[in-house]
N, CA and C of each residue as an Amber inpcrd file, in Angstrom:
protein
   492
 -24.0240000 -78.0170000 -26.9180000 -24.3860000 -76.6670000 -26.5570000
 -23.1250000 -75.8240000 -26.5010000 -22.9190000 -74.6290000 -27.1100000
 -21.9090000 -73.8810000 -26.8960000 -22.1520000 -73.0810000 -25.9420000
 -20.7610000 -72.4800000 -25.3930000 -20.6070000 -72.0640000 -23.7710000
 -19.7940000 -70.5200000 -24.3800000 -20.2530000 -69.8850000 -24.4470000
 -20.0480000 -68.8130000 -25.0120000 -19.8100000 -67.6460000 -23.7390000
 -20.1250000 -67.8160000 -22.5750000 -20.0390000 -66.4640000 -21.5410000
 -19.6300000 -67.3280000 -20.2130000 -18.4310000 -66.4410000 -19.5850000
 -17.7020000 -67.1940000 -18.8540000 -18.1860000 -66.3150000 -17.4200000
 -17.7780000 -67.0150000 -16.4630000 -18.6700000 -66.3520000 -15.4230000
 -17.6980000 -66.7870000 -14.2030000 -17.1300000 -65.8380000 -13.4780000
 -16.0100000 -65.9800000 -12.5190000 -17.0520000 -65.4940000 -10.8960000
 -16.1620000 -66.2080000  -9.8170000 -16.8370000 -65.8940000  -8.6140000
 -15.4880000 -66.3390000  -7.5950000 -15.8570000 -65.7910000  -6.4580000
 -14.6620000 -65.8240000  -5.7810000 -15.3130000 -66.5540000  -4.1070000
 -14.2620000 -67.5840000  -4.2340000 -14.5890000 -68.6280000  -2.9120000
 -13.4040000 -68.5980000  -1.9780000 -13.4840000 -69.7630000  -1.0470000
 -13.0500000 -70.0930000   0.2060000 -11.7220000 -70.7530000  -0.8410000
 -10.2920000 -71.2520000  -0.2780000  -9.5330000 -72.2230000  -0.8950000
 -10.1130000 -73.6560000  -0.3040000  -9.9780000 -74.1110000   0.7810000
 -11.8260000 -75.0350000   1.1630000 -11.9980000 -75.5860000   0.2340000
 -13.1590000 -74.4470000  -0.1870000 -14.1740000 -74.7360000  -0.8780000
 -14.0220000 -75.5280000  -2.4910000 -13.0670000 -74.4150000  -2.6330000
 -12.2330000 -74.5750000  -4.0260000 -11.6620000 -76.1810000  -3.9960000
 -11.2600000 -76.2890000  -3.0450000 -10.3280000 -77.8070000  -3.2030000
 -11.2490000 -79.0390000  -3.3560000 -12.5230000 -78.7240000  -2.1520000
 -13.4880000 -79.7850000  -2.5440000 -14.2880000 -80.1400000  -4.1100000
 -14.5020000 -79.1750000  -4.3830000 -14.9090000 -79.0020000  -5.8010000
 -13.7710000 -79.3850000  -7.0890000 -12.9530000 -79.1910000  -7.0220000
 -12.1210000 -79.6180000  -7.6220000 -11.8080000 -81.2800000  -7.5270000
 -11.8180000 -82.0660000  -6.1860000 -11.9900000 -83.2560000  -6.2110000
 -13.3000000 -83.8510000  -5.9480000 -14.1630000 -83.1400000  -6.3690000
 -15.0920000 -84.0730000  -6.8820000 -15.1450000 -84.0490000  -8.4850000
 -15.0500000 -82.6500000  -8.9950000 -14.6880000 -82.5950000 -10.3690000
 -14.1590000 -83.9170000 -10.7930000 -12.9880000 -84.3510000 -10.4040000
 -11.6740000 -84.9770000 -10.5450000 -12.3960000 -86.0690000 -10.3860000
 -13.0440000 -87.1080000  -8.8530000 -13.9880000 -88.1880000  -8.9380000
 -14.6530000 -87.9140000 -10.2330000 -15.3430000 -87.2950000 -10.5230000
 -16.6610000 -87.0340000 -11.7380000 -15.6250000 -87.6520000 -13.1290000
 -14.5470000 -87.4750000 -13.2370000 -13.8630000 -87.3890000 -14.8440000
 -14.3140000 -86.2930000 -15.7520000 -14.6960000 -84.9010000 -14.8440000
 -15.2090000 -84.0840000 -15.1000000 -14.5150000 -82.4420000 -15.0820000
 -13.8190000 -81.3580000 -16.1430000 -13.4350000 -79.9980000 -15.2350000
 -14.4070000 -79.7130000 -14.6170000 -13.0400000 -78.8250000 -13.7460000
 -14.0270000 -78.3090000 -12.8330000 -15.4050000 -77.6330000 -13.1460000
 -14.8410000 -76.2810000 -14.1370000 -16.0440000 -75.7490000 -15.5250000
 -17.7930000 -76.6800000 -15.1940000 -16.5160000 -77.9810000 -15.9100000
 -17.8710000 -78.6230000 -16.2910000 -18.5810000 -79.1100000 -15.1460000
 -18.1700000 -79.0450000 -13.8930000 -18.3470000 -80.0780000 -12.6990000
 -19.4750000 -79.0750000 -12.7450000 -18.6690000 -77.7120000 -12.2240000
 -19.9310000 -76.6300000 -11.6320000 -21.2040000 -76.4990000 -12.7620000
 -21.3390000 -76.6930000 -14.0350000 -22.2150000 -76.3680000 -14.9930000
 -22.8830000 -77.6530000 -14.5600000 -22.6590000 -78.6540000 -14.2110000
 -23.4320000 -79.5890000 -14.2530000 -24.2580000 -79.2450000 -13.0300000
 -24.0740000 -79.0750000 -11.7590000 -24.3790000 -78.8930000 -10.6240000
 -25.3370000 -77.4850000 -10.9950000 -24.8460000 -76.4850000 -11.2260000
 -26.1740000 -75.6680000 -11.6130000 -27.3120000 -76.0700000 -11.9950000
 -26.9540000 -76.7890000 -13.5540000 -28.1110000 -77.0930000 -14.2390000
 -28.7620000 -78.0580000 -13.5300000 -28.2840000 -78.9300000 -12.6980000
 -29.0160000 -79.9820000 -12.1730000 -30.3530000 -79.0710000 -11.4530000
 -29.6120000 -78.1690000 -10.3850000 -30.5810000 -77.2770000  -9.3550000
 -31.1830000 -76.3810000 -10.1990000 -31.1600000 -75.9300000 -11.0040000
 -31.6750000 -75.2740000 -11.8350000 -33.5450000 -76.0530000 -12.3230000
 -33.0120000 -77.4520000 -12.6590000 -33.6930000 -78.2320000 -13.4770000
 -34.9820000 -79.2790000 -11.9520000 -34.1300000 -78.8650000 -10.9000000
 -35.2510000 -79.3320000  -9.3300000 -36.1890000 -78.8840000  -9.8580000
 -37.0770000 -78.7820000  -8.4570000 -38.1600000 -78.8260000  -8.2340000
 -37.9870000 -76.8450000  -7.2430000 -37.0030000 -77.6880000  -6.8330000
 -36.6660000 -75.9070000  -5.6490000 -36.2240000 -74.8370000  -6.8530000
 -35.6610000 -74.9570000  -7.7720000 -34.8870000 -74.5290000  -9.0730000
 -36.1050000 -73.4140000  -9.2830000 -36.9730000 -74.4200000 -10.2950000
 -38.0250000 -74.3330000 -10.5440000 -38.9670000 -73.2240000  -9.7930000
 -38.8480000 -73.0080000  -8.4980000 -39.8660000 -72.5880000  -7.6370000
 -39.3750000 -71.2770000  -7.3160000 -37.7130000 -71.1270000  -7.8370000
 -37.4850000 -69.6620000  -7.4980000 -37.1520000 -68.9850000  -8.7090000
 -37.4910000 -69.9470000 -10.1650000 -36.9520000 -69.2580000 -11.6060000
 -38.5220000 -68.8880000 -11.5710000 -39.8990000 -69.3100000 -10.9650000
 -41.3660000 -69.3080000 -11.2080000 -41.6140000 -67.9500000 -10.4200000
 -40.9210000 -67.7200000  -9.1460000 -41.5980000 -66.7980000  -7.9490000
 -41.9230000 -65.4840000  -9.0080000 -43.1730000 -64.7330000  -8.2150000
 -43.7270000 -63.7520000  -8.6190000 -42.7380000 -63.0050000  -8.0530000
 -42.2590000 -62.0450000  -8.5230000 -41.3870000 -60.5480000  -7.6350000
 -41.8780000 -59.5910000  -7.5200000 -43.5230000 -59.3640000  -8.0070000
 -43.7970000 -58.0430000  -8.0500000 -43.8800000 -57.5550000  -6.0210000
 -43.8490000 -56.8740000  -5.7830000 -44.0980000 -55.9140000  -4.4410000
 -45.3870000 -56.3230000  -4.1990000 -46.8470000 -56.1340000  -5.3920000
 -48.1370000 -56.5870000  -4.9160000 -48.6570000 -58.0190000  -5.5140000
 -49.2910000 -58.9930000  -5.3260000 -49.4500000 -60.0160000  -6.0260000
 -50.8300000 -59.4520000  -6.7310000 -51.0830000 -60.2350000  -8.2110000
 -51.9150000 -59.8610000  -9.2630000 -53.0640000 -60.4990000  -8.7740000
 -53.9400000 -60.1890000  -9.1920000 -55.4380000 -60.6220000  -9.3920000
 -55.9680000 -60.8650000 -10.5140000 -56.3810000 -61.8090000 -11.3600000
 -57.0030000 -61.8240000 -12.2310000 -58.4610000 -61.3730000 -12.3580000
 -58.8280000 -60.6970000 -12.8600000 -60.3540000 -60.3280000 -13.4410000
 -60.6670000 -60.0410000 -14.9230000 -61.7030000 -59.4220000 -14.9590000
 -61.8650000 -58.9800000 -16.3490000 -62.9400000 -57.9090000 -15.8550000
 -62.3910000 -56.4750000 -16.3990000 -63.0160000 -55.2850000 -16.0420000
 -63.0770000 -54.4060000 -17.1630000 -63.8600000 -54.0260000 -17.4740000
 -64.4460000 -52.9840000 -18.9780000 -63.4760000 -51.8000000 -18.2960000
 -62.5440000 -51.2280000 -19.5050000 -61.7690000 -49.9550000 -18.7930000
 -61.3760000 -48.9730000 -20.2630000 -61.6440000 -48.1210000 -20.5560000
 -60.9110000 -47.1750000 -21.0330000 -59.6170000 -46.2560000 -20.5210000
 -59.0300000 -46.6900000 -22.0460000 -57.5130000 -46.0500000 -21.8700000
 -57.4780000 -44.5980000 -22.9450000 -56.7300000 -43.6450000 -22.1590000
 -56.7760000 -42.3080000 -22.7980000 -55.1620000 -41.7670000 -22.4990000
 -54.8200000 -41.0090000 -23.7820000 -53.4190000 -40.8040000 -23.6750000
 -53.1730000 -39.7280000 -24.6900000 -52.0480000 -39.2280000 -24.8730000
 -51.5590000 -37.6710000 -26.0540000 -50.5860000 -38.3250000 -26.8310000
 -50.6230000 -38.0050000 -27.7080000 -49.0710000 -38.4650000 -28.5840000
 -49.2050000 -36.5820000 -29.4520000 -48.4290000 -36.3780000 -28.7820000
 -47.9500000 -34.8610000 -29.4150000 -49.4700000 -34.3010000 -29.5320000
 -49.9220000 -33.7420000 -29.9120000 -51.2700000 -32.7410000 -29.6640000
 -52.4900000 -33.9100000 -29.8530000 -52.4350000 -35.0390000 -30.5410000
 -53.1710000 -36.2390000 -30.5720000 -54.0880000 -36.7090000 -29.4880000
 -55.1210000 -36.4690000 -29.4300000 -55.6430000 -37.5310000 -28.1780000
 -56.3880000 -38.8560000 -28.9640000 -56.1520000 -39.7510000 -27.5860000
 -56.8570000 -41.4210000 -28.5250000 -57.3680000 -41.7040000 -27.1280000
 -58.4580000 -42.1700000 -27.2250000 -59.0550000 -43.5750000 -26.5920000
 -59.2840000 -44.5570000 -26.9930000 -58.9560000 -45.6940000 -26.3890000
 -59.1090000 -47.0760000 -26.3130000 -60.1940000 -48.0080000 -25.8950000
 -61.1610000 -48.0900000 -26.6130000 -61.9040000 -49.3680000 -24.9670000
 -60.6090000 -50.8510000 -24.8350000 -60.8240000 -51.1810000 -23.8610000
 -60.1420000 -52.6040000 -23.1180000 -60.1130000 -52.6970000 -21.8400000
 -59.9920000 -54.0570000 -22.0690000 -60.2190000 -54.8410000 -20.8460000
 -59.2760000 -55.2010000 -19.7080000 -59.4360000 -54.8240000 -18.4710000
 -58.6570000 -55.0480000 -17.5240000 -58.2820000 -56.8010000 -17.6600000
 -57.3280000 -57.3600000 -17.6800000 -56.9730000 -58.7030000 -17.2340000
 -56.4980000 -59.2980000 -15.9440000 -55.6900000 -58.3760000 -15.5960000
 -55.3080000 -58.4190000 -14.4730000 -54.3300000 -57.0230000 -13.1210000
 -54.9270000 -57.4510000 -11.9270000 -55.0250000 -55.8510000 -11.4760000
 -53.9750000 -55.8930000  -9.9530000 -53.1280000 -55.3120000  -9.5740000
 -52.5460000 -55.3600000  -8.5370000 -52.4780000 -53.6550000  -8.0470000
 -51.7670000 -53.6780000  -6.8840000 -51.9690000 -52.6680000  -6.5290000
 -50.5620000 -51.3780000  -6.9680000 -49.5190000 -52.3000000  -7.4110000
 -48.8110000 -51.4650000  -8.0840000 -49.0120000 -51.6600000  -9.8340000
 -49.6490000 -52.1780000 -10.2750000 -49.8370000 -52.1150000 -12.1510000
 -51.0410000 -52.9100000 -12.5840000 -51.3290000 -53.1870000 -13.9750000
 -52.1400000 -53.3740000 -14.6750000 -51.8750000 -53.4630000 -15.7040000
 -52.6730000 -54.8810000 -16.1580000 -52.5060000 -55.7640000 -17.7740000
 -53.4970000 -55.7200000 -18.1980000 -53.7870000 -54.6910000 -19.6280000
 -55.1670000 -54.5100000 -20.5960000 -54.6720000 -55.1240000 -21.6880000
 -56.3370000 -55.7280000 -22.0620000 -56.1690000 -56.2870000 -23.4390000
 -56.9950000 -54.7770000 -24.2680000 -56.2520000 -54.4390000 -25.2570000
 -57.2060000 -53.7000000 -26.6480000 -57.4940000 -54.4020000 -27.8330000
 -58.8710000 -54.6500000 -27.9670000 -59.2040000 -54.9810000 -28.8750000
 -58.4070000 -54.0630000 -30.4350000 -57.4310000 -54.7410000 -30.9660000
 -57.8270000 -54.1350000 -32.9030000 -58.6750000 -54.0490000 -33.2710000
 -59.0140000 -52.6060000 -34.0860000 -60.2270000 -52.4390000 -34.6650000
 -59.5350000 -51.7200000 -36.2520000 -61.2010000 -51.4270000 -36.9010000
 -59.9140000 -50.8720000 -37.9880000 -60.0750000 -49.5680000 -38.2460000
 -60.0620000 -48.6010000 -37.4240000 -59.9850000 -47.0630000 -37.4780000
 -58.6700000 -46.6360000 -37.7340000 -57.8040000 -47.5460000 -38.2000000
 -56.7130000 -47.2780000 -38.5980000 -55.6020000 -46.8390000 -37.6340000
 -55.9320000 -47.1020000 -36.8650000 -54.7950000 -46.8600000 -34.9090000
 -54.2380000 -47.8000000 -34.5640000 -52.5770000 -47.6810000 -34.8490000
 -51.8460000 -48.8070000 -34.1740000 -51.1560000 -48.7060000 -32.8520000
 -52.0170000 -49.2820000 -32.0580000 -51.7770000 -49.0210000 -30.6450000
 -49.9290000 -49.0850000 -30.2530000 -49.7490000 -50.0110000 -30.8200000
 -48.0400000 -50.2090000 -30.3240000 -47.3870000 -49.5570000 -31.3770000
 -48.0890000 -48.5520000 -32.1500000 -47.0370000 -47.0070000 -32.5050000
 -47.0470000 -46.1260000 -31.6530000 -47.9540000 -46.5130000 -30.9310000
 -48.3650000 -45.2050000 -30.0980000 -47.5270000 -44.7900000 -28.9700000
 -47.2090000 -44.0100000 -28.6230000 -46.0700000 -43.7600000 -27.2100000
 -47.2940000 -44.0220000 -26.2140000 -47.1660000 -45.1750000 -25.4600000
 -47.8260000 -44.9200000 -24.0600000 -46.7130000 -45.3900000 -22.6890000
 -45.7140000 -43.8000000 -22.7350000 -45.3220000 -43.2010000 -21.8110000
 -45.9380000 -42.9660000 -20.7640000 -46.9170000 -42.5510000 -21.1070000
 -48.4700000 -42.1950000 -19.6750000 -49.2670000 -42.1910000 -20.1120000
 -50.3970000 -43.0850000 -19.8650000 -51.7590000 -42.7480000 -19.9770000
 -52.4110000 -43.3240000 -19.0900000 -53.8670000 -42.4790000 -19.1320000
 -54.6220000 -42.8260000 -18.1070000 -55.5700000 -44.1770000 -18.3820000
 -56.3400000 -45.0060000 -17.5980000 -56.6840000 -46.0060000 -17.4410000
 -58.0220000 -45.5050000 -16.4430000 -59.7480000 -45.3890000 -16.9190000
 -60.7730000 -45.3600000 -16.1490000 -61.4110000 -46.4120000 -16.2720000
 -61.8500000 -46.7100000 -14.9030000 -62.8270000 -48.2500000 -15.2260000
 -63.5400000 -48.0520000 -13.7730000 -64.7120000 -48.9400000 -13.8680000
 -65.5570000 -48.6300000 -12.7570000 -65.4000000 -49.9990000 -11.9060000
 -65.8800000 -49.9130000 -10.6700000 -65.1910000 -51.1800000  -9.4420000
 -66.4890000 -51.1890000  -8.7460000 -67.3650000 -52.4960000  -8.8140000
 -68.2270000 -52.8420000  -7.9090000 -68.6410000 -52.0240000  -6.7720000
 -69.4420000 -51.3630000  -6.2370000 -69.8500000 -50.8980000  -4.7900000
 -69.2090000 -49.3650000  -4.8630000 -68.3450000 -48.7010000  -6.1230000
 -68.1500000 -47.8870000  -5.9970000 -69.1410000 -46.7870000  -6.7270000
 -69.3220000 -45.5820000  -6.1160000 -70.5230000 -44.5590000  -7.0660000
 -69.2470000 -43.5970000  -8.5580000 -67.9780000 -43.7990000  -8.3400000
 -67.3540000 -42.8520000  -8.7910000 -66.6820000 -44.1740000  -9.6300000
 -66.2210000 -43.2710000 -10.8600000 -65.3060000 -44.0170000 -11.7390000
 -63.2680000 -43.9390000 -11.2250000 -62.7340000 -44.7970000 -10.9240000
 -61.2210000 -45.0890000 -10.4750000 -60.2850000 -44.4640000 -12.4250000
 -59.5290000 -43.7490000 -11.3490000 -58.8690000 -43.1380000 -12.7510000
 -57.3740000 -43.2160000 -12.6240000 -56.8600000 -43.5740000 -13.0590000
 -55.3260000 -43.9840000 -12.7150000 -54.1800000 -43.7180000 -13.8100000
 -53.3240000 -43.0270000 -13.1820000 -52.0660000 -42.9910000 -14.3900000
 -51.0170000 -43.8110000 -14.5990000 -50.8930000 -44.5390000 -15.3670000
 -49.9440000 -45.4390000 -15.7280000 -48.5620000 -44.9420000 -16.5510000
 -47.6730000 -46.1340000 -16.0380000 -46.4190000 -45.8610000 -17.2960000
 -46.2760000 -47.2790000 -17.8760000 -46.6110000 -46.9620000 -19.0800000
 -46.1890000 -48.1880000 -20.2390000 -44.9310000 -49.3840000 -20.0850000
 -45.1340000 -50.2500000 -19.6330000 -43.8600000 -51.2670000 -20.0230000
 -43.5430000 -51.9030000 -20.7960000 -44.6080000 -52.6760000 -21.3650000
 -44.8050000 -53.2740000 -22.6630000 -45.9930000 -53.4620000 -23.3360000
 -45.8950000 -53.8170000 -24.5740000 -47.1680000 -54.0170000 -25.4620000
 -46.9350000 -55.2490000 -26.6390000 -47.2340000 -56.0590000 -26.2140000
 -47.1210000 -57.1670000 -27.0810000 -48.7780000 -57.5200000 -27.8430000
 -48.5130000 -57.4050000 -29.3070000 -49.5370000 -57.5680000 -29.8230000
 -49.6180000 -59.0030000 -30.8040000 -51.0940000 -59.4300000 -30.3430000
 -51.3210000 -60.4630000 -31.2450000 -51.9530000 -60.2800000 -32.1510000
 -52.7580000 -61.2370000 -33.1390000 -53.6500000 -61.4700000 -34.1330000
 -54.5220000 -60.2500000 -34.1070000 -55.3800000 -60.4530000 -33.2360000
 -56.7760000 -59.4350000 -32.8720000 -56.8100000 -58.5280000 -31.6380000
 -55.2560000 -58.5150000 -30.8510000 -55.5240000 -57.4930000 -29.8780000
 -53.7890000 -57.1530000 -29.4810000 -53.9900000 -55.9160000 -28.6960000
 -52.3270000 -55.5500000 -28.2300000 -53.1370000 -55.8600000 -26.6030000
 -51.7850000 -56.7440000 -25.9120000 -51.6600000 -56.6320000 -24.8580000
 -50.7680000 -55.9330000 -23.3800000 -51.3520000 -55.2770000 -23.0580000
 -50.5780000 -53.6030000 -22.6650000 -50.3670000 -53.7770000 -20.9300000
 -48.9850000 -53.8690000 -20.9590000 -48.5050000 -54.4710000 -19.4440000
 -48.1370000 -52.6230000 -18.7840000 -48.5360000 -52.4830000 -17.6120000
 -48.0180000 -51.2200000 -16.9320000 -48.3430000 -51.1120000 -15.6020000
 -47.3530000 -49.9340000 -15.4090000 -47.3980000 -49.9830000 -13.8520000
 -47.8310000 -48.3970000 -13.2280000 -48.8650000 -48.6640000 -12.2620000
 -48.9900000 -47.2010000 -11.8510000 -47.7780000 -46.1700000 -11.2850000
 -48.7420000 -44.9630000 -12.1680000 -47.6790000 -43.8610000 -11.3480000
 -48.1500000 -42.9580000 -10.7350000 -49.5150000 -42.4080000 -11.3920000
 -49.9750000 -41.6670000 -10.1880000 -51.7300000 -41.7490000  -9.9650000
 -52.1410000 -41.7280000  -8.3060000 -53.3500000 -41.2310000  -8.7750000
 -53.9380000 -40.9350000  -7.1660000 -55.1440000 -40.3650000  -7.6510000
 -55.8790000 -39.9520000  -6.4840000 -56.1200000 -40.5900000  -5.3640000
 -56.0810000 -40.0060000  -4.1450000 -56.1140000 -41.4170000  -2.7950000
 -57.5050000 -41.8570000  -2.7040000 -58.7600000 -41.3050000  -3.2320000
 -59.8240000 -41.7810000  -3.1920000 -59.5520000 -43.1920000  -4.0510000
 -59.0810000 -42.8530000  -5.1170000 -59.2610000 -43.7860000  -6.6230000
 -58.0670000 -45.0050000  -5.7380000 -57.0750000 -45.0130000  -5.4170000
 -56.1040000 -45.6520000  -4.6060000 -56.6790000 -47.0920000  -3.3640000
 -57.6860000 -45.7250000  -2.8600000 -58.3980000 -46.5490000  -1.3180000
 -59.2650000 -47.4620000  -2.1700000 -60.1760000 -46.9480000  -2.8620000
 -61.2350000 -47.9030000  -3.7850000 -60.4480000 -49.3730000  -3.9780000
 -59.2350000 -49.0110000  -4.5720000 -58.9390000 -49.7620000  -5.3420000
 -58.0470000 -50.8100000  -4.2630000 -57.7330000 -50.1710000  -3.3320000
 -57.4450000 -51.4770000  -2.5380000 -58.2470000 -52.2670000  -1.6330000
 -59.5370000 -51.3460000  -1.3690000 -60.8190000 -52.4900000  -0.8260000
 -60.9970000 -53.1570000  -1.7890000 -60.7590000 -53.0010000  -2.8310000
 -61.6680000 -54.0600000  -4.0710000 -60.7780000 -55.3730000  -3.9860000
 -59.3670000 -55.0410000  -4.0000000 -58.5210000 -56.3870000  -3.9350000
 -58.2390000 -57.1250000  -2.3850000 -58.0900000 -56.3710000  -1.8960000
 -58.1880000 -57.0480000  -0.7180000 -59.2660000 -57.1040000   0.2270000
C-alpha cells in the first residue's frame, strides 16, 4: 500500500518516548508502529461503531410515502412523482422514477424545491422546501438526498407527530 499523505500531531515527550519503545520492541518505525495501531482500532469492533454512527441531528425513518416534487430551473417548472424512502425531521431521501418525457432529473438544478406528500390522520397535504444535496442515479430511477429548509409550522408539527 502506498502512504502518500503524512499526518503530524503534537504530544506529551512521555508519551512520545513510550511509543517510540514499543515501536523499537515491535522491529517496527515509529510511522509504522502508529499506522499499525490505528488500523488495528480502526478495523475493532469500537472502530467500526464510530466509522458506522449516524451524525445526522434527527435519526431517519424509513417508509415509503407517494410525494411529489416541484421546482424552477430558470422560467421552467417540472414535477416529479416519487417516493419518499426515508424521512427525518431535518431531510428527506426520494426515489424518482425515470420516465421517458425526456427530463433528466440530475440536469436539473434542485437548489430548492418543494416536496408535497400526504401523512396518515392528516386532512391537509405537508409541503416542504428542500435544498438538494445529492442525486445519485441508477438504471431506472435518480435517488434524491436533501435537507429541509423551509416550511410551515402546521406542515412542521404534522410532521413531527407522524415520526415520533
Amino acid at each position: 500500500m502506498s502512504k502518500d499523505t503524512m499526518i503530524s500531531f503534537r504530544t506529551t515527550e512521555d508519551f512520545s518516548k513510550s511509543l517510540k519503545k514499543f515501536a523499537k520492541k515491535n522491529k517496527v518505525t515509529l510511522s509504522g508502529f502508529i499506522d499499525a495501531v490505528l488500523q488495528d482500532f480502526l478495523q475493532s469492533q469500537a472502530g467500526q461503531d464510530i466509522l458506522l454512527e449516524d451524525r445526522r441531528r434527527f435519526p431517519r425513518q424509513h417508509k415509503a410515502i407517494p410525494a411529489i416534487i416541484s421546482g424552477q430551473v430558470g422560467s421552467q417548472k417540472y414535477f416529479h412523482a416519487s417516493k419518499i424512502t426515508n424521512l427525518s425531521l431535518g431531510g428527506i431521501n426520494l426515489v424518482v422514477p425515470k420516465n421517458g418525457d425526456g427530463c433528466n432529473l440530475a440536469d436539473q438544478e434542485l437548489d430548492s424545491f418543494d416536496v408535497v406528500f400526504a401523512l396518515p390522520r392528516e386532512d391537509r397535504p405537508i409541503t416542504i422546501q428542500c435544498q438538494g444535496k445529492r442525486v445519485f442515479q441508477t438504471s431506472d430511477c435518480y435517488q434524491v438526498g436533501a435537507s429541509f429548509d423551509d416550511t410551515d409550522l402546521d406542515s412542521y408539527q404534522a410532521l413531527q407527530s407522524y415520526l415520533y
